[in-house]
N, C-alpha and C positions, 0 to 999 in steps of 0.2 A: 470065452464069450459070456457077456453078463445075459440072463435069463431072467424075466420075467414070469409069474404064474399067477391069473386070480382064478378063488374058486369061491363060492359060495353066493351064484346068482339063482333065480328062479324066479319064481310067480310070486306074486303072495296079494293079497286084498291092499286097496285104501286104507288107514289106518294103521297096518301091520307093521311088523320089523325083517330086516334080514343083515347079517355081518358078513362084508366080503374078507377074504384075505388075500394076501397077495404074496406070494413066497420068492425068494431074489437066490438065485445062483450064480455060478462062476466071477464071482466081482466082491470087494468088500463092503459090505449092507452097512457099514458104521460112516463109511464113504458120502453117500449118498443123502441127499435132500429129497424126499417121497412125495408122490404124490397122488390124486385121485385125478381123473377126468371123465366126462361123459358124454355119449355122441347118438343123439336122436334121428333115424333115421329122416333124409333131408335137411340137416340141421347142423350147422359147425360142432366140433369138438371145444365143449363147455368145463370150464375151473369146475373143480367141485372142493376141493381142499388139500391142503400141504401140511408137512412136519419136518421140522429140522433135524438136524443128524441125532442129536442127545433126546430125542422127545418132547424137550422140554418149549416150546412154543408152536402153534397153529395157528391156521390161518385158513378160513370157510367164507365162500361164496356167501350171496346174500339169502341166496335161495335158499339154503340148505343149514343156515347159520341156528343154532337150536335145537333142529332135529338130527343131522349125523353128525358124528365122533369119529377122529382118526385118530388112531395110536400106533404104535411101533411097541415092538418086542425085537433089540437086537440081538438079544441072545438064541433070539432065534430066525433072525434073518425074514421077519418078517412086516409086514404094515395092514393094519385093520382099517375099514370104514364099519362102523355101525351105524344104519340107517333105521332111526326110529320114523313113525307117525310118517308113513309114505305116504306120497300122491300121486297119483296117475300123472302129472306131470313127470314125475320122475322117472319113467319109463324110460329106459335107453340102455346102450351098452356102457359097461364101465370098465375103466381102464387106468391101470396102476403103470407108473411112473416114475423112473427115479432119474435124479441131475447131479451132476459133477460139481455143480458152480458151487456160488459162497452166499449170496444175496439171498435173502426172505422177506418176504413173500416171493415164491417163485409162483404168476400164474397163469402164465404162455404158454402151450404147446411147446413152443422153441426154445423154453429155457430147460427141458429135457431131451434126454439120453437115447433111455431106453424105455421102450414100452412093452405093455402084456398084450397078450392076447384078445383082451376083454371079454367080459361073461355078463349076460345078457340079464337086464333086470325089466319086468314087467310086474307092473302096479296096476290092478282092475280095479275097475268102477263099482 
């Protein structure tokens, strides 16, 4: 069974930063096209950004385009968001993602697999 994990959600002010991770088991991590997405209560589940298997291309919503960073380490089976210069809009849960297929930009819900858990990010005023 392929596993998802993110960790590294919590509070932080307006202006601030935080870095999720996202840890992938039972499946091959080199496999996989990753992704982020985020889901505000009442609110669809929103793109937030992709990476291809090698790292080497991404691809960020508009919202979010400048201030978070995704990476991957597949050495260590794993996918980062770095979330600079937050906004209280950005509050929501976040949720890692990874797809089987071949096509990039992947930024549908339904062009994924598996999903995490998601771990909850709140941005104050």
């Amino acid at each position: 069974q392929v596993q998802l994990a993110e960790f590294g959600g919590g509070l932080v002010q307006a202006g601030g930063s935080l870095r999720l991770s996202c840890a992938v088991s039972g499946g091959v991590f080199t496999r996989y096209i990753m992704g982020w997405f985020r889901q505000a209560p009442g609110k669809e589940r929103e793109f937030v950004a992709t990476i291809i298997r090698s790292g080497g291309n991404t691809y960020y919503a508009d919202s979010v385009k400048g201030r978070f960073t995704i990476s991957r380490d597949n050495a260590k089976n794993t996918v980062y968001l770095q979330m600079n210069s937050l906004k209280p809009e950005d509050t929501a849960v976040y949720y890692c993602a990874a797809s089987s297929g071949w096509a990039h930009p992947r930024v549908r819900p339904d062009d994924y697999d598996y999903w995490g858990q998601g771990t909850q990010v709140t941005v104050s005023s």
